[in-house]
C-alpha positions as CSV (number, residue, x, y, z in Angstrom):
1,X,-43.8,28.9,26.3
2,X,-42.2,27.4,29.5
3,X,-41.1,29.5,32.3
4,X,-37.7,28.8,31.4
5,X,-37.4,29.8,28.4
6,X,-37.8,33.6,27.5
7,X,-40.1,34.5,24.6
8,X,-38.2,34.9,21.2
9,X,-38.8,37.3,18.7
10,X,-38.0,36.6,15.0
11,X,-36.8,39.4,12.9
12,X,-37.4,38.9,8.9
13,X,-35.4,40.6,6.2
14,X,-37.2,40.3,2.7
15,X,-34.9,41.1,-0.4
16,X,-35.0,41.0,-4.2
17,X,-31.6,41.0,-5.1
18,X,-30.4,44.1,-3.3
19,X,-33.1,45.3,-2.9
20,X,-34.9,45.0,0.9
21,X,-38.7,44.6,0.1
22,X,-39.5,44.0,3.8
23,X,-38.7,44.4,7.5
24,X,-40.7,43.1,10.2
25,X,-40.5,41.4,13.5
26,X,-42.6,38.0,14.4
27,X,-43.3,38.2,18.3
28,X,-46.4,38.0,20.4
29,X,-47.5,41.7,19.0
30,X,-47.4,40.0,15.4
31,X,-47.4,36.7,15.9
32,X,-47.3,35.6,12.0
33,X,-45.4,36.3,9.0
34,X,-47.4,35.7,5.9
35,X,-45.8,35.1,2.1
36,X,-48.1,34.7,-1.3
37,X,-50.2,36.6,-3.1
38,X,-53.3,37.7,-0.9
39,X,-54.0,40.7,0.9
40,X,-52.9,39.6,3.6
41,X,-48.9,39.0,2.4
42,X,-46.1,40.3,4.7
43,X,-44.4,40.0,1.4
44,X,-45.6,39.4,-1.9
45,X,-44.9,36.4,-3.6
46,X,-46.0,33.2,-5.6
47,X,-46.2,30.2,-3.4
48,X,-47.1,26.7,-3.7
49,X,-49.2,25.8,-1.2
50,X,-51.4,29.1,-0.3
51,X,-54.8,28.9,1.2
52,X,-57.8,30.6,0.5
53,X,-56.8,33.7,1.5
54,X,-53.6,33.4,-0.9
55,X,-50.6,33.3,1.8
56,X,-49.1,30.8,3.6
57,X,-47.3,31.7,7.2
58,X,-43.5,31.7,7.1
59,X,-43.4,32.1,10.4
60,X,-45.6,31.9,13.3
61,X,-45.7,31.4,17.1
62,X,-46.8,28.4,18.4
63,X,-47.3,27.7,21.7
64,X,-45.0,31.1,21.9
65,X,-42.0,29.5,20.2
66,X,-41.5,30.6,16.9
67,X,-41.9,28.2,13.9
68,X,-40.5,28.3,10.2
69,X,-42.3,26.5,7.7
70,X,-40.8,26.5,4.1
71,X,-43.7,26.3,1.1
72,X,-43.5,24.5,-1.7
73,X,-41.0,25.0,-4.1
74,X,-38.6,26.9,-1.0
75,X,-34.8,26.0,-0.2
76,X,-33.1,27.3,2.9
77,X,-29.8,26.8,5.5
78,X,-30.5,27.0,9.0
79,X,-27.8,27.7,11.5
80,X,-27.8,26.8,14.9
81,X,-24.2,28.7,16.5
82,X,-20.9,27.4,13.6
83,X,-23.6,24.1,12.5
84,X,-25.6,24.8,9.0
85,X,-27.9,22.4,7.9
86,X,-29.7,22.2,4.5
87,X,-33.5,23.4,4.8
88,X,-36.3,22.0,1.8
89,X,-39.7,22.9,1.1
90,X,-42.5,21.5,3.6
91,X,-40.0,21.2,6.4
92,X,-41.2,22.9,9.8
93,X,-38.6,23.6,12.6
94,X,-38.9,25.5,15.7
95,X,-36.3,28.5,15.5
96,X,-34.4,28.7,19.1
97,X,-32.4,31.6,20.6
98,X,-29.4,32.3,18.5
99,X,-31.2,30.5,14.9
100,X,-30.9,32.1,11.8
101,X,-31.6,31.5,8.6
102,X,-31.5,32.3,4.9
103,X,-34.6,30.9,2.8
104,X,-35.3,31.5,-1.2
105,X,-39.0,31.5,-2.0
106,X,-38.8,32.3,-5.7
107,X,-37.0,35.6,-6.5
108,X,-37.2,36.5,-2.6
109,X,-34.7,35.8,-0.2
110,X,-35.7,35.9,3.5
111,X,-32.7,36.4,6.0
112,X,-34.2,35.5,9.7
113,X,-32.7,35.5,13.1
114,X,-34.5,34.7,16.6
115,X,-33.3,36.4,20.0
116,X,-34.7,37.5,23.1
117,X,-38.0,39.3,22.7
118,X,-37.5,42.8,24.5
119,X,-40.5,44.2,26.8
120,X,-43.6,46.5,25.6
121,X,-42.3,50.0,26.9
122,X,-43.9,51.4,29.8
123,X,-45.6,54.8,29.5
């Protein structure tokens, strides 16, 4: 993170089908999103790819830019503002202000969108 650029939070929508399985935010406070089969899976689901711990990160913060990383086996369109580009498994790209995008990881669809992170509340 630069002082230019504010830090971005990444909010994730899991679905099956309809059906939302999971709702989460990636930003400093939970700096990774984690797919696969461990215990440690922000959403359950089989992955090429995993590690030991059976997950892979979706997303994570690097440097405090957030990062998308699509496992084997995943498909995806990114859009940056009106462009769209195609997404394919083992592609990284860091997500910007304003990026969204739709990934299928097997049956689950993840629908992400990066904007402004919003301060911690003061108490």
């Amino acid at each position: 993170m630069t002082a230019t650029h504010a830090p971005l939070t990444v909010e994730v929508v899991a679905r099956a089908g309809a059906t939302i399985v999971d709702v989460r935010q990636v930003d400093r406070r939970c700096p990774v999103y984690r797919i696969g089969e461990g215990p440690r899976a922000h959403a359950p689901v089989a992955v090429g790819g995993a590690g030991a711990d059976g997950c892979v990160a979706l997303i994570e913060l690097r440097g405090g830019s957030p990062w998308l990383a699509l496992p084997s086996g995943a498909s995806g369109e990114l859009r940056r503002g009106a462009a769209a580009e195609p997404l394919v498994a083992g592609q990284a790209v860091q997500l910007t202000e304003g990026t969204c995008a739709i990934v299928q990881v097997g049956p689950l669809r993840f629908e992400l969108r990066a904007s402004p992170d919003e301060p911690a509340p003061a108490f």
